[in-house]
C-alpha positions, 0 to 999 in steps of 0.5 A: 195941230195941222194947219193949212195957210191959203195965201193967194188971191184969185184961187178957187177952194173947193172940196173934191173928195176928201181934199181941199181942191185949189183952182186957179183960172179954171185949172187945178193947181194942187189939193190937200187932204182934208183927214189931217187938218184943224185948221184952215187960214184963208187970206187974200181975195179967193173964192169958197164953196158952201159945200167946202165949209160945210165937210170943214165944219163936219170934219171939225176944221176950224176957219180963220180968215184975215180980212182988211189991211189989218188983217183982223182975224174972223173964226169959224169954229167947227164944233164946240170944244171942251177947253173948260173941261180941259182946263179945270183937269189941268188945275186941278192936276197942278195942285195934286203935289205927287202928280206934279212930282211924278210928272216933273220927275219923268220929264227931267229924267228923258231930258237927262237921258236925251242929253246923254244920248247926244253927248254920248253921239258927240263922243263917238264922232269927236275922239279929241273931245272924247275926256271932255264929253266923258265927264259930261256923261258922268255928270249927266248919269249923276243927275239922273241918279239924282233925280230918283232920290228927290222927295219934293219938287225944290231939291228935284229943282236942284238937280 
């Protein structure tokens, strides 16, 4: 998620082009575009232009802003979301069992494989730590053979 903080008070938000323009006694001070954003959070006392809220809103960029001491959030949502649609895939994901070992299964052999990346990297720049490091590569290319042979998620655990 992009998210664009707006911490300064007396500036000017206003919309240019595709960029959030920022204004300050008249000047302009810097912009930002506006194509990799999803979210704007505004704090402090500054100035915003309907026309600015409104490319937010087309664009699907929500809006907070802190108000008060607190700094007690109000939302601006652009679009409604589809977070219930979201969530029930994922549910129902969570209780498909050879989903759940396929996925935990890929996710543990690329952090198996990262990890021997890194040893192996360490091992070429610490020659006195080079038996060590080997070992640990071992260990790691076991885990890794390990992980394919895993009928369930408790012995893939053990890995």
């Amino acid at each position: 998620m992009s998210c664009l903080y707006v911490d300064r008070r007396g500036v000017d938000l206003r919309v240019d082009g595709g960029a959030l323009v920022f204004d300050e006694n008249g000047e302009r001070i810097g912009a930002v575009p506006l194509a990799p954003l999803e979210r704007v959070v505004v704090h402090g006392d500054m100035t915003l232009q309907a026309r600015l809220l409104g490319q937010l809103g087309e664009r699907g960029v929500g809006v907070v802003v802190l108000s008060g001491r607190k700094h007690t959030p109000t939302l601006l949502m652009a679009r409604p979301h589809q977070d219930a649609r979201r969530r029930l895939t994922q549910l129902r994901l969570a209780q498909d069992g050879a989903f759940c070992l396929s996925y935990a299964r890929e996710l543990i052999e690329a952090k198996l494989a990262a990890q021997a990346r890194h040893v192996h990297q360490l091992r070429e720049r610490r020659p006195t730590a080079r038996q060590p490091l080997t070992h640990a590569l071992a260990a790691l290319e076991r885990g890794q053979q390990a992980t394919a042979g895993c009928a369930d998620l408790a012995a893939l655990r053990g890995v």
